[in-house]
C-alpha positions as CSV (number, residue, x, y, z in Angstrom):
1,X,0.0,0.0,0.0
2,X,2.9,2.3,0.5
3,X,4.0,1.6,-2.9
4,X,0.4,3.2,-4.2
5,X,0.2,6.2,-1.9
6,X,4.2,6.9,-3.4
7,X,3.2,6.9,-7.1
8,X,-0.1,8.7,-6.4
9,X,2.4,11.2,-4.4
10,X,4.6,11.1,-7.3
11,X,2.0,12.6,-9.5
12,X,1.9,9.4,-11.4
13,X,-1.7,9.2,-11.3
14,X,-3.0,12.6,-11.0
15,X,-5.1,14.4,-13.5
16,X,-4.5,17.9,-14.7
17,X,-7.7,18.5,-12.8
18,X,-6.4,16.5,-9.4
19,X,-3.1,18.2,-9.6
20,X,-3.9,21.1,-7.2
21,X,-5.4,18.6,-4.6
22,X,-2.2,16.2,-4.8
23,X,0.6,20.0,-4.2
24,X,-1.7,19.9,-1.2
25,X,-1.6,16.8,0.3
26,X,1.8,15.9,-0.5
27,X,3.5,15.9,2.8
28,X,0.6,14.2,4.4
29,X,0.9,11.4,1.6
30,X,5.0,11.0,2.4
31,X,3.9,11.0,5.9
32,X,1.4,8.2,5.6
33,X,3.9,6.0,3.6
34,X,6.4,6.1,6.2
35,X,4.1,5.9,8.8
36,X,2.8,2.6,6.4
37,X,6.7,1.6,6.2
38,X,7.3,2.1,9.7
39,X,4.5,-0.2,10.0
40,X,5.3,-2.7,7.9
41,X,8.9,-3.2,9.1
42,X,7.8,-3.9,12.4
43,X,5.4,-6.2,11.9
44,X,7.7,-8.1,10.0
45,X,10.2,-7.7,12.8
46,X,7.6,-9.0,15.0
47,X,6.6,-12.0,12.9
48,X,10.2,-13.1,13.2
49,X,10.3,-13.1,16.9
50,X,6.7,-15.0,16.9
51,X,5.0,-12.4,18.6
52,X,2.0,-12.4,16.2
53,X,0.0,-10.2,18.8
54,X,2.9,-7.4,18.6
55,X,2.6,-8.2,15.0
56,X,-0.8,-7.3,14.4
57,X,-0.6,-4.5,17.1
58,X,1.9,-3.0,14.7
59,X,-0.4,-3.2,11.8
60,X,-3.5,-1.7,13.6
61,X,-1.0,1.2,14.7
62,X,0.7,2.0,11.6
63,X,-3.0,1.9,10.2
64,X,-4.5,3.9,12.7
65,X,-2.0,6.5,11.7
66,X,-2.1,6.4,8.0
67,X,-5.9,6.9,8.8
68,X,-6.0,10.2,10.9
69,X,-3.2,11.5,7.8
70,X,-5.3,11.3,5.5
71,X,-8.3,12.9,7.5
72,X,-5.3,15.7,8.1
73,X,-5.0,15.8,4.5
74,X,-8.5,16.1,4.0
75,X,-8.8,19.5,6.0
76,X,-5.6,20.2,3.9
77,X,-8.0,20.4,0.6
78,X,-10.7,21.9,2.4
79,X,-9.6,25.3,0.5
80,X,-9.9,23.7,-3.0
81,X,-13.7,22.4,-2.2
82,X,-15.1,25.0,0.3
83,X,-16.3,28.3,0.0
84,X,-15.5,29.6,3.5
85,X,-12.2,31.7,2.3
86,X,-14.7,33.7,-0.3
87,X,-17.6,34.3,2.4
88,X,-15.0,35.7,5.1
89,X,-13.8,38.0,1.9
90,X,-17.3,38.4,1.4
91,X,-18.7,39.5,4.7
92,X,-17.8,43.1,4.3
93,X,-21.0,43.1,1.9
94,X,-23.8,45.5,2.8
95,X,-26.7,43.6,3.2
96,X,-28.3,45.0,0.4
97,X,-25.4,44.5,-2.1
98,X,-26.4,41.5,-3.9
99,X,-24.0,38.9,-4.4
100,X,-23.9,37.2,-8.1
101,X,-22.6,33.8,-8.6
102,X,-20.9,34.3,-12.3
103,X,-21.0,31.1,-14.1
104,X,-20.4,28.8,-11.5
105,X,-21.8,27.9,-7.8
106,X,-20.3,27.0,-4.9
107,X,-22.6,25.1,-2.2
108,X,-21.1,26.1,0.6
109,X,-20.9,29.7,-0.2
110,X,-24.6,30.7,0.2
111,X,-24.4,28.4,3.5
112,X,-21.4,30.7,5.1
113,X,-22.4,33.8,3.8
114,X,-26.4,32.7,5.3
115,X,-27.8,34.7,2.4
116,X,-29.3,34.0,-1.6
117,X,-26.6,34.4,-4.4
118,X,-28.2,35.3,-7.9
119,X,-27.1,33.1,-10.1
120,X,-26.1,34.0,-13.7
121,X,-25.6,31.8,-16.5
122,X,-25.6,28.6,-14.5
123,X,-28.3,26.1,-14.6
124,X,-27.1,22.6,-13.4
125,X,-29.2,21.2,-10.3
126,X,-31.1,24.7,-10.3
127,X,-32.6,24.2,-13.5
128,X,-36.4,23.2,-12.4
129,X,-36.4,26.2,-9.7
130,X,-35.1,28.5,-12.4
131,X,-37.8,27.6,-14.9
132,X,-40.3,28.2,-12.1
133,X,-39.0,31.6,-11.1
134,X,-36.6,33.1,-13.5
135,X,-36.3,36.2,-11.9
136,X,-34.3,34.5,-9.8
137,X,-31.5,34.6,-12.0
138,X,-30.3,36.1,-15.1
139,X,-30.0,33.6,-18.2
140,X,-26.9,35.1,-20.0
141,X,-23.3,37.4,-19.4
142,X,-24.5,40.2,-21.6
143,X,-27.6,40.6,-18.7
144,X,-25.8,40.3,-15.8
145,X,-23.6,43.1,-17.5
146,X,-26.2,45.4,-18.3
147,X,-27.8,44.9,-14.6
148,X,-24.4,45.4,-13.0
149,X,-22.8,48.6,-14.6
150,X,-25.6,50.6,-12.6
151,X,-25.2,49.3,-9.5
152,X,-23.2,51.4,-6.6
153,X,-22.4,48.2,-4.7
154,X,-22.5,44.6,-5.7
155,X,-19.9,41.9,-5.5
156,X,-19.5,38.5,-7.5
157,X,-17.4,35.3,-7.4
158,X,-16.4,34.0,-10.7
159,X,-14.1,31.2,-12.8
160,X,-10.8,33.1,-14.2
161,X,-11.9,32.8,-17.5
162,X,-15.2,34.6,-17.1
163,X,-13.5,37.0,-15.2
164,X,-11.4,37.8,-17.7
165,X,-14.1,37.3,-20.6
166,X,-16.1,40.3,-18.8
167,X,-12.7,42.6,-18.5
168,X,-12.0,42.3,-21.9
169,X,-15.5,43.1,-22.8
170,X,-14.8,46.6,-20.6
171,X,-17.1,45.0,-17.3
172,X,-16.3,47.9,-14.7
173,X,-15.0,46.0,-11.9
174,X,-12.6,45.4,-9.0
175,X,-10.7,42.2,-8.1
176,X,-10.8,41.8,-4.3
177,X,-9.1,38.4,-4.3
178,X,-8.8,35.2,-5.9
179,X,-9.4,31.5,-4.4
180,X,-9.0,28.2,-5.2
181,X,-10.5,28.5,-9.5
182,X,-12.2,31.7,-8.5
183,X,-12.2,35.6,-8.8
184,X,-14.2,37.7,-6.3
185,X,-15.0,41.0,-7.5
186,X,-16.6,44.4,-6.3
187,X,-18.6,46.9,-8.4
188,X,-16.6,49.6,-7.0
């Protein structure tokens, strides 16, 4: 098993897509192989002395280990699948200034921030709630461009590539930070 976690901490088996997740759970990876190693070596030790209690002590140990690693490594991705970095940005927002989700929605944004995001051009698991009330989002860039160049304060959370598809298209607005595949901007 150590052999695995090595070539999956190798990159050997990471995606373009998984790559960010495997820069952040690197360590914790080399840490659970040795740990595994570790574990492995004595047991084997043990095995030799005929102590097959010690043995599988060792085992349950080095496992135990490798376990709570990878529930470290876990909270180590927690940036790449969790909205909670964008909300804390996000909680200098009036609470009038409406928040648009630009392409894309994170779940656990909305959740942190405990208020609606207008969504705009995004369907996906929204799509039957959307064709019942469609003014609760807009269908299409060019509209949520034309509703937001009036607006005095309003903020947004974007992919890069929209974010720079709307700059190019002369979109007034400021970048306040970027996250994990995401731009959050202001109006102002």
């Amino acid at each position: 098993s150590s052999l695995g976690v090595l070539a999956y901490a190798a990159g050997r088996w990471s995606s373009a897509e998984g790559y960010p997740l495997l820069l952040l759970i690197r360590p914790v990876l080399l840490w659970t192989c040795a740990v595994l190693f570790a574990g492995a070596l004595s047991c084997a030790a043990w095995v030799r002395k005929a102590r097959l209690r010690a043995a599988l002590a060792a085992l349950c140990v080095a496992w135990f280990l490798a376990t709570c690693s990878i529930l470290i490594a876990g909270n180590a991705a927690q940036p790449l699948y969790s909205a909670k970095d964008a909300a804390a940005a996000l909680r200098q927002a009036p609470a009038d200034a409406p928040i648009f989700s630009v392409q894309c929605y994170d779940q656990s944004l909305a959740f942190y921030l405990r208020r609606d995001l207008i969504l705009v051009d995004y369907r996906d698991e929204f799509d039957l709630g959307l064709g019942l009330e469609p003014q609760r989002g807009i269908a299409t860039l060019k509209e949520f461009a034309a509703r937001w160049r009036p607006l005095r304060d309003g903020f947004a959370v974007m992919p890069p590539t929209t974010y720079q598809k709307l700059a190019a298209a002369g979109t007034p607005m400021r970048e306040l930070a970027r996250f994990s595949g995401r731009v959050l901007v202001s109006r102002r």
